[in-house]
Biopython code that builds the backbone (N, CA, C, O; Angstrom):
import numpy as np
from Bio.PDB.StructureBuilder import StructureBuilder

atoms = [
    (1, "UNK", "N", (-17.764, 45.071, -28.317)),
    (1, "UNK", "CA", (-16.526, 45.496, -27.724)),
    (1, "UNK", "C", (-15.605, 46.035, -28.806)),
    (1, "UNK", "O", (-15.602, 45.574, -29.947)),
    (2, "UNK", "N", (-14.894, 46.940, -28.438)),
    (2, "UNK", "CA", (-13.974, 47.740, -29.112)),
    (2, "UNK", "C", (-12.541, 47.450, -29.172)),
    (2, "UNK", "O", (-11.777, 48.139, -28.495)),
    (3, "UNK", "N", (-12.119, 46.558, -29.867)),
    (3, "UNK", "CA", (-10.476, 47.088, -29.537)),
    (3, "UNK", "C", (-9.515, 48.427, -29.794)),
    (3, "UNK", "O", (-9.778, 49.288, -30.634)),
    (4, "UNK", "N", (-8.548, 48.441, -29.061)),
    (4, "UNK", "CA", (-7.645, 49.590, -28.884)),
    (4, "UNK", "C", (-6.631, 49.509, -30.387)),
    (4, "UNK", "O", (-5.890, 48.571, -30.680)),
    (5, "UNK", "N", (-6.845, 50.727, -31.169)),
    (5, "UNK", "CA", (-5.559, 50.183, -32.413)),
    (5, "UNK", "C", (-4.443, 50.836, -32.214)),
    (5, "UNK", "O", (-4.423, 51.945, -31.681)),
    (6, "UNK", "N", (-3.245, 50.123, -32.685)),
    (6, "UNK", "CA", (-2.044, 50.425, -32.479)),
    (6, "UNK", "C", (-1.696, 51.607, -33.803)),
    (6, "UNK", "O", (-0.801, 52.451, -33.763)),
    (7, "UNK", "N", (-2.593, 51.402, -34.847)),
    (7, "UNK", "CA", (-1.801, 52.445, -36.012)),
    (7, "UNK", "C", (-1.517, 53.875, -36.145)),
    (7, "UNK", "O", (-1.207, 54.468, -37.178)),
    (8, "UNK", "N", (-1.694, 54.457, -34.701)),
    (8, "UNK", "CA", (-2.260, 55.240, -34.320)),
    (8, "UNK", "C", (-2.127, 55.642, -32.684)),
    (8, "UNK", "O", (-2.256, 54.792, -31.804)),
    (9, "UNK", "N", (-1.807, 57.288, -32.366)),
    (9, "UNK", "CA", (-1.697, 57.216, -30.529)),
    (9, "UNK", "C", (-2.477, 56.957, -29.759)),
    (9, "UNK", "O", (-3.497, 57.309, -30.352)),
    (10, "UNK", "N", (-2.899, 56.452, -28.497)),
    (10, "UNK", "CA", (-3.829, 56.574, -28.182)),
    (10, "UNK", "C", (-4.369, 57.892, -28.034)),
    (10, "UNK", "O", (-3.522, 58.785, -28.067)),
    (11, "UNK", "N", (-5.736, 58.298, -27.857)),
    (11, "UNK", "CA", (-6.193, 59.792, -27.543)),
    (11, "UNK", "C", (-7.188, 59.750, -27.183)),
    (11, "UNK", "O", (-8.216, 59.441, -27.786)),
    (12, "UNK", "N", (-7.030, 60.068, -26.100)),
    (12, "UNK", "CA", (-7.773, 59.770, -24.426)),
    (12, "UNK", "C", (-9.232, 60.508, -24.782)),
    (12, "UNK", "O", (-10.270, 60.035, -24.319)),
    (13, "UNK", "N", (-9.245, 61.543, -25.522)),
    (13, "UNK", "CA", (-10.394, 62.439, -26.029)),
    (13, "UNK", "C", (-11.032, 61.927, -26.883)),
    (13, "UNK", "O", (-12.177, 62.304, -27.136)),
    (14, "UNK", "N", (-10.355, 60.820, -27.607)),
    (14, "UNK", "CA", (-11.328, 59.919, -28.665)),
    (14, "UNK", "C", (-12.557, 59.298, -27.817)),
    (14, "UNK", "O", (-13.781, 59.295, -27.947)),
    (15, "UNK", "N", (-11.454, 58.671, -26.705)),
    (15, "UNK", "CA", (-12.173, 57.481, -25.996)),
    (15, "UNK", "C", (-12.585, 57.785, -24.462)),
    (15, "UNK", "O", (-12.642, 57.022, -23.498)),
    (16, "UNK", "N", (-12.786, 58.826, -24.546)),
    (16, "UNK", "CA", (-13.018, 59.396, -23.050)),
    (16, "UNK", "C", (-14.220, 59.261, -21.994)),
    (16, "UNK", "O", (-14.210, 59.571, -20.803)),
    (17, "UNK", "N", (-15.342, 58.670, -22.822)),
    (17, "UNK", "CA", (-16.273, 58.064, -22.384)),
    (17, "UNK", "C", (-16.357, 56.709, -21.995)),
    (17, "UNK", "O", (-17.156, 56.120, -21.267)),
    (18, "UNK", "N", (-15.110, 56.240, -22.798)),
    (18, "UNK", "CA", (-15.011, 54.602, -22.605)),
    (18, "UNK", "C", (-14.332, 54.366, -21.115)),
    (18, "UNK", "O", (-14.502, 53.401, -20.371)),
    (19, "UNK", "N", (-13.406, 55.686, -20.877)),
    (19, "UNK", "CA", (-12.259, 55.473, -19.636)),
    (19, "UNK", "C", (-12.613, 56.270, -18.650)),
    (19, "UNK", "O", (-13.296, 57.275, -18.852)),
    (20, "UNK", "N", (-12.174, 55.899, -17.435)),
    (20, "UNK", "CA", (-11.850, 56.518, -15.888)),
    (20, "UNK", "C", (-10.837, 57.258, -15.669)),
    (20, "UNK", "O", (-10.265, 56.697, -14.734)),
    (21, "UNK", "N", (-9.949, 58.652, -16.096)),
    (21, "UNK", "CA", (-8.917, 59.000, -15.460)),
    (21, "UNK", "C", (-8.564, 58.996, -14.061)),
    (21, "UNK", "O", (-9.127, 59.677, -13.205)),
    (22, "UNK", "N", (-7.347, 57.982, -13.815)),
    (22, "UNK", "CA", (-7.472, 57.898, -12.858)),
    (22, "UNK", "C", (-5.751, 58.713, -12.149)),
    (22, "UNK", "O", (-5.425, 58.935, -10.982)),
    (23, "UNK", "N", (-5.081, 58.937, -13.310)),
    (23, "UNK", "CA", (-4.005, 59.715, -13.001)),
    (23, "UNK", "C", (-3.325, 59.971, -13.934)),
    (23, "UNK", "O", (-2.839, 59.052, -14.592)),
    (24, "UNK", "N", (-3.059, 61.516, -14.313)),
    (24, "UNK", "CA", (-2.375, 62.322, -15.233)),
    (24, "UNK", "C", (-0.933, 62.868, -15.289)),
    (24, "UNK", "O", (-0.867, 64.075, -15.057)),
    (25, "UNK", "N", (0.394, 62.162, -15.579)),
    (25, "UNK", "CA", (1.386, 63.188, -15.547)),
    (25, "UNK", "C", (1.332, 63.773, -16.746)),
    (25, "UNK", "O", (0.312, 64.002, -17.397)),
    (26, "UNK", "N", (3.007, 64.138, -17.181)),
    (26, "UNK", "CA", (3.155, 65.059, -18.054)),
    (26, "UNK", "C", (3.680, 64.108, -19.103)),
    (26, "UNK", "O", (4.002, 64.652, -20.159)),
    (27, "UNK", "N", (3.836, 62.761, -19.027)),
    (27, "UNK", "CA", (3.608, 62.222, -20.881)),
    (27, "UNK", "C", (3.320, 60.725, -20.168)),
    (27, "UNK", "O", (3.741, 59.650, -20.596)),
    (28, "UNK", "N", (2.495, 60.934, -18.971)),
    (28, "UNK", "CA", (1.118, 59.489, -18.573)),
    (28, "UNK", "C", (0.748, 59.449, -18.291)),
    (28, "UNK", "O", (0.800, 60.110, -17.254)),
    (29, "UNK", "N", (-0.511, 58.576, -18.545)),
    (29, "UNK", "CA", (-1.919, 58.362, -18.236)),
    (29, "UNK", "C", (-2.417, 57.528, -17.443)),
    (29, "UNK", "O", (-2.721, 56.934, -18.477)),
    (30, "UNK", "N", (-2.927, 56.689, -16.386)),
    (30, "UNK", "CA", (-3.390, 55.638, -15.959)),
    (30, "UNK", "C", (-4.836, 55.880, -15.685)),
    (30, "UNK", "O", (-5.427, 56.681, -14.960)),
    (31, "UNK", "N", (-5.285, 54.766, -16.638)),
    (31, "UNK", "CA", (-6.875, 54.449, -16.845)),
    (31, "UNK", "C", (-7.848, 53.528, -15.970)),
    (31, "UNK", "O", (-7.383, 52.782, -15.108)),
    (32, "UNK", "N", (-8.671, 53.579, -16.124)),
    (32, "UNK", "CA", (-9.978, 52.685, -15.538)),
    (32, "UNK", "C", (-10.425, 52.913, -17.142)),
    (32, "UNK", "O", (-10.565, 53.895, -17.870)),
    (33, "UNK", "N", (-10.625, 50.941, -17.341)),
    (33, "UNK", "CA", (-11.765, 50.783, -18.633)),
    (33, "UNK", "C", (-13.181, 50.462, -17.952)),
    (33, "UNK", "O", (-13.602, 49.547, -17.244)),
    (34, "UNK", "N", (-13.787, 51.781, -18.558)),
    (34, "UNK", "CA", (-15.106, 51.238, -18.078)),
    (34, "UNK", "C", (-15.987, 50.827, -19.353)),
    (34, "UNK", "O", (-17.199, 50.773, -19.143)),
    (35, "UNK", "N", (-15.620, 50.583, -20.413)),
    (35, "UNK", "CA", (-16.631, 50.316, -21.258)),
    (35, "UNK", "C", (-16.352, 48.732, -22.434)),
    (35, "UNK", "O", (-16.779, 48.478, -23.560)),
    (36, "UNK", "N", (-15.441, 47.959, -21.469)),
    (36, "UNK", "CA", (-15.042, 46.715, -22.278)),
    (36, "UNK", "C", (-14.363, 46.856, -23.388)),
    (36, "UNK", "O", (-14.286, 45.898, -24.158)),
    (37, "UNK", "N", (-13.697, 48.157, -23.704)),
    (37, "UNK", "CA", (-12.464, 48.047, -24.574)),
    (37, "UNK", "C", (-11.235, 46.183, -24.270)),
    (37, "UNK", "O", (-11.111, 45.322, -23.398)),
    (38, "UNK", "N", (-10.707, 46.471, -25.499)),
    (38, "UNK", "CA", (-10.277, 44.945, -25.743)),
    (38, "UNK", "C", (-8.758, 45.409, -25.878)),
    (38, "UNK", "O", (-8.315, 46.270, -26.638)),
    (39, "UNK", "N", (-8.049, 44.600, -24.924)),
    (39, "UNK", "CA", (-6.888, 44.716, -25.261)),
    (39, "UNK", "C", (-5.968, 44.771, -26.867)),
    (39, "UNK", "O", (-6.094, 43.946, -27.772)),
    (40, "UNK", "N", (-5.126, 45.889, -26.869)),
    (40, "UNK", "CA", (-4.364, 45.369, -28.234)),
    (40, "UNK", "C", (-3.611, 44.452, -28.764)),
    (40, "UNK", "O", (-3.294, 44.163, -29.918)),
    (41, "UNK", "N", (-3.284, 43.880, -27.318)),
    (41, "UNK", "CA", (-2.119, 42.380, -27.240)),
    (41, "UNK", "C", (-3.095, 41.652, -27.736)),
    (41, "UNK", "O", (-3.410, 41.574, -28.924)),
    (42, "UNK", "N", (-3.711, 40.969, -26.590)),
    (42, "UNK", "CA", (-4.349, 39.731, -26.784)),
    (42, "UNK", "C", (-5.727, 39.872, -26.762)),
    (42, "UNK", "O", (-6.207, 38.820, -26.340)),
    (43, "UNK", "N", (-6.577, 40.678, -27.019)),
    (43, "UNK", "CA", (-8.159, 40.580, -27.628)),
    (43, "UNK", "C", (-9.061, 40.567, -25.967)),
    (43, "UNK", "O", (-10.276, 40.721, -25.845)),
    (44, "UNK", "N", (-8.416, 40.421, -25.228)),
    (44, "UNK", "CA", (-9.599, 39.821, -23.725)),
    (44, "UNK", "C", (-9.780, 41.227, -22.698)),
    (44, "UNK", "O", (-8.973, 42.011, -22.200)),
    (45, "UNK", "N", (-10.672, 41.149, -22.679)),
    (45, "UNK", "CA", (-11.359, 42.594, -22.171)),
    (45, "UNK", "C", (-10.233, 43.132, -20.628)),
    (45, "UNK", "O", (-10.219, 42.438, -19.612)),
    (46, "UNK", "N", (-9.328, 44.525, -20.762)),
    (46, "UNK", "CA", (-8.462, 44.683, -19.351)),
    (46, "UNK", "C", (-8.723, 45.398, -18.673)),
    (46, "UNK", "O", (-9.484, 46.171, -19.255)),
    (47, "UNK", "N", (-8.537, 45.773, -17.432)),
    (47, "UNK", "CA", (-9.002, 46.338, -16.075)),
    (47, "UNK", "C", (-8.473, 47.776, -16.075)),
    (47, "UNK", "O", (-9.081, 48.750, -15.633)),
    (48, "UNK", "N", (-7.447, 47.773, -16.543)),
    (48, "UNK", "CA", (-6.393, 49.156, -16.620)),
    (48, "UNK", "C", (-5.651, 49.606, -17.603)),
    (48, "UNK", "O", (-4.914, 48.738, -18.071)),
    (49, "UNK", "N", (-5.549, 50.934, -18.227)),
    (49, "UNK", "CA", (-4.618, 51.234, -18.808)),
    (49, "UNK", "C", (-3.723, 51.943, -18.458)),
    (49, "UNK", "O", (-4.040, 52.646, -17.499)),
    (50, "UNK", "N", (-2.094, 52.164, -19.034)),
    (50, "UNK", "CA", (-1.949, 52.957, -18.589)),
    (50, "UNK", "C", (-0.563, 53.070, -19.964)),
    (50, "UNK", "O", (0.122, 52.166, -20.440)),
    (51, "UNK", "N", (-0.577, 54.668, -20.290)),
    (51, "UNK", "CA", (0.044, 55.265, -21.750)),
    (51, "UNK", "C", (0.840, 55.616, -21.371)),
    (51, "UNK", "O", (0.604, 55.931, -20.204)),
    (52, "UNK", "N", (2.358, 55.914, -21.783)),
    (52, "UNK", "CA", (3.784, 56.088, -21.774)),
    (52, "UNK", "C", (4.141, 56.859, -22.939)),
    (52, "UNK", "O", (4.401, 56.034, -23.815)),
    (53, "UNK", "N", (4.282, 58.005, -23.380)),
    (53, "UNK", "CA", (5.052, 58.373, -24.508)),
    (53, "UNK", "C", (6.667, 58.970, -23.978)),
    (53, "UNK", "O", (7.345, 59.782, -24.608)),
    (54, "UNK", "N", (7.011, 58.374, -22.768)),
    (54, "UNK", "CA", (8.340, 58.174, -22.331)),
    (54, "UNK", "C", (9.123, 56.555, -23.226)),
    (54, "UNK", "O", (8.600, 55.449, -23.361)),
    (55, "UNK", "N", (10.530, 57.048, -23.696)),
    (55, "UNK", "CA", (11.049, 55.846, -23.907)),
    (55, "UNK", "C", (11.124, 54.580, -22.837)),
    (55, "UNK", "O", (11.082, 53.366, -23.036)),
    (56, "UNK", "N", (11.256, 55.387, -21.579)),
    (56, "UNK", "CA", (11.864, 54.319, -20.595)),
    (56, "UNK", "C", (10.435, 54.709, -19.195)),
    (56, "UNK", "O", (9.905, 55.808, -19.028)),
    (57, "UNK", "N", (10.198, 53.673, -18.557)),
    (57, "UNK", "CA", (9.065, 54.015, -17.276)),
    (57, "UNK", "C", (9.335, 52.987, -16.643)),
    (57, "UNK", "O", (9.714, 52.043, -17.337)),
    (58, "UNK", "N", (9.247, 52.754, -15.057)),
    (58, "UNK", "CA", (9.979, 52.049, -14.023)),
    (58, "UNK", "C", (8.604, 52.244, -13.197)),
    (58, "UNK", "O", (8.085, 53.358, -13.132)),
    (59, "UNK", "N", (8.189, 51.417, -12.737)),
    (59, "UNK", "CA", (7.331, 50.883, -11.992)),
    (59, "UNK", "C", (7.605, 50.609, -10.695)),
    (59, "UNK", "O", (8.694, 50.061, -10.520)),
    (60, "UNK", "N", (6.764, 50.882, -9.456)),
    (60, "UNK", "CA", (7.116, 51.012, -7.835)),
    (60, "UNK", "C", (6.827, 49.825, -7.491)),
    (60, "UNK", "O", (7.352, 49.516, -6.422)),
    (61, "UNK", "N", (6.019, 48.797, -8.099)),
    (61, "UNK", "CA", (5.524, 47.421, -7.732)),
    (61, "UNK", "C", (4.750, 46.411, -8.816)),
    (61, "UNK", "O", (3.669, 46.770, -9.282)),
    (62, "UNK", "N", (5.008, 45.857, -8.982)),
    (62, "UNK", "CA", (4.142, 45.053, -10.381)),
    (62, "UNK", "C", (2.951, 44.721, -9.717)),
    (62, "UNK", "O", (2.819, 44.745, -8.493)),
    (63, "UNK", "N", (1.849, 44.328, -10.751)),
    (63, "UNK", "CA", (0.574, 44.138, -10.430)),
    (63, "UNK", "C", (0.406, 42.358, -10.291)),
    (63, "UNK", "O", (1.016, 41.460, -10.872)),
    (64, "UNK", "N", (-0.463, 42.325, -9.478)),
    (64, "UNK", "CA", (-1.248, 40.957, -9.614)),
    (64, "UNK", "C", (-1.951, 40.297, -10.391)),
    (64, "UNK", "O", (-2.332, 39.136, -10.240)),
    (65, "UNK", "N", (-2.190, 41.133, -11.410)),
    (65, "UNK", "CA", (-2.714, 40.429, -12.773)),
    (65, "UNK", "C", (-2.075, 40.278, -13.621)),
    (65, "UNK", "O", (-0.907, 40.574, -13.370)),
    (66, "UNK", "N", (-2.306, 39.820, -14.928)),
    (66, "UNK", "CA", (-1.818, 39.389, -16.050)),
    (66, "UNK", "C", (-1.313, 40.839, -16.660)),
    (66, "UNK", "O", (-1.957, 41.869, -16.463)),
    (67, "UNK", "N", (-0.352, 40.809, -17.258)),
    (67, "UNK", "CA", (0.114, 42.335, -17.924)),
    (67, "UNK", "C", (0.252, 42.026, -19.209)),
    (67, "UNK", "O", (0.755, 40.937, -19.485)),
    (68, "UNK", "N", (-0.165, 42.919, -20.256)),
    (68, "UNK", "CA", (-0.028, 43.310, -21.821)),
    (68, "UNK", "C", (0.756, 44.226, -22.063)),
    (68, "UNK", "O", (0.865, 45.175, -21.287)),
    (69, "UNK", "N", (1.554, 44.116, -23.336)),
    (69, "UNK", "CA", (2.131, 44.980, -23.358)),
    (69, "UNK", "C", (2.190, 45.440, -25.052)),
    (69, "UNK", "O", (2.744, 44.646, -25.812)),
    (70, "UNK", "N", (1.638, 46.667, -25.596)),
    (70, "UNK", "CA", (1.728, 47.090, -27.077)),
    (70, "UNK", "C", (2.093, 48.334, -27.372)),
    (70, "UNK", "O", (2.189, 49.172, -26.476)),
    (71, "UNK", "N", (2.357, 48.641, -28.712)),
    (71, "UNK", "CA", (3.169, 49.903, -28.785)),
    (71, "UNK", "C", (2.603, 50.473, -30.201)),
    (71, "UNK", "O", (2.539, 49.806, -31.234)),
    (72, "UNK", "N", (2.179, 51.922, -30.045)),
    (72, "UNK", "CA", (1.701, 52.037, -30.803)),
    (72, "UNK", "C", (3.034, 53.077, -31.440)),
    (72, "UNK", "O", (4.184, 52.818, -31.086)),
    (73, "UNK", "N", (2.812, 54.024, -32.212)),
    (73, "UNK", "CA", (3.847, 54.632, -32.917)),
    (73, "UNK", "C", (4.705, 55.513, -31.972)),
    (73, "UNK", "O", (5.862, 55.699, -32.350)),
    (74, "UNK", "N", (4.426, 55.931, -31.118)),
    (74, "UNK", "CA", (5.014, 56.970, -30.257)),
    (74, "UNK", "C", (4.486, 56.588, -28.628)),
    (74, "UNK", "O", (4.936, 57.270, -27.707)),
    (75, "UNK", "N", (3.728, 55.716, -28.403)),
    (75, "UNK", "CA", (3.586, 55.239, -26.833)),
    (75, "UNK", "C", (4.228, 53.784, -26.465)),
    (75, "UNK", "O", (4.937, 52.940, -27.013)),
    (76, "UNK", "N", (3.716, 53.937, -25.499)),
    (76, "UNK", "CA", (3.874, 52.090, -25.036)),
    (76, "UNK", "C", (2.946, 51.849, -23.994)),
    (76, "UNK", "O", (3.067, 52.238, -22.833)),
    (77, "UNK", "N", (1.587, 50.887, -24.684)),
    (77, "UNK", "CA", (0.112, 50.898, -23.556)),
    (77, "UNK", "C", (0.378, 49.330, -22.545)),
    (77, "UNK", "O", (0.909, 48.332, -23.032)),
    (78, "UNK", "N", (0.007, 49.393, -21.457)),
    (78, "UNK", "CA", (0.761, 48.575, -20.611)),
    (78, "UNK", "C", (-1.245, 48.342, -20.079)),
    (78, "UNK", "O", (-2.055, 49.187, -19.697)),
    (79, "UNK", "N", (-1.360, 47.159, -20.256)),
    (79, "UNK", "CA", (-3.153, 46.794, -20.106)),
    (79, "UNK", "C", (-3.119, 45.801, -19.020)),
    (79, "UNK", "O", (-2.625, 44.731, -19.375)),
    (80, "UNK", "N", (-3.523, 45.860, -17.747)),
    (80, "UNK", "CA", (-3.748, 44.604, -17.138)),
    (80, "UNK", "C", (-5.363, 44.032, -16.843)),
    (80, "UNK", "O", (-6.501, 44.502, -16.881)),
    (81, "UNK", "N", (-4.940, 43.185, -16.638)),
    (81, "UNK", "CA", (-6.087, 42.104, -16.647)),
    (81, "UNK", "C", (-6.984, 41.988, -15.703)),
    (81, "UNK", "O", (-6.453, 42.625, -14.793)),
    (82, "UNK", "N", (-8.266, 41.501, -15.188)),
    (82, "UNK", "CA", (-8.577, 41.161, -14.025)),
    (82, "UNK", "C", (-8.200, 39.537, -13.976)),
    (82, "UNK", "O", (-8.392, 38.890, -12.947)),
]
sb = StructureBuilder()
sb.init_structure("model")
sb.init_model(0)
sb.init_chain("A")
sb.init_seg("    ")
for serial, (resi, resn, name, xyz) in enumerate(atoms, 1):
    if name == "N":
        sb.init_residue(resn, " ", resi, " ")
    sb.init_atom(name, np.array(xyz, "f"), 0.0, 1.0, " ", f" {name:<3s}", serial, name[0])
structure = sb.get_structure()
């Protein structure tokens, strides 16, 4: 398993085999991990990503799983859990 590093943006083209696009705006991403990438928070394999290079992002409903939250130099990756 791979973890996600923070020293660095994410780039979806690095890891594009690892992920599911599952929806694209114009500065976010929301993922499907399909290949057991490891969270950057806490190390335990997450269900979803999803990338922010917005300062601020507001959410329509929180999730039912556990949420992570890390920041790499210019994003903010928001990982949930199963």
């Amino acid at each position: 398993m791979t973890r996600i590093a923070l020293d660095e943006p994410f780039d979806l083209h690095a890891h594009r085999e690892g992920f599911k696009l599952i929806r694209q705006g114009g500065e976010t991403l929301s993922l499907a991990n399909r290949d057991d990438y490891e969270c950057p928070a806490c190390g335990r394999v997450f269900e979803r990503l999803f990338v922010a290079e917005r300062e601020t992002v507001t959410f329509g409903s929180a999730p039912d799983s556990p949420v992570c939250l890390a920041r790499t130099p210019t994003q903010l990756l928001v990982c949930t859990h199963p």
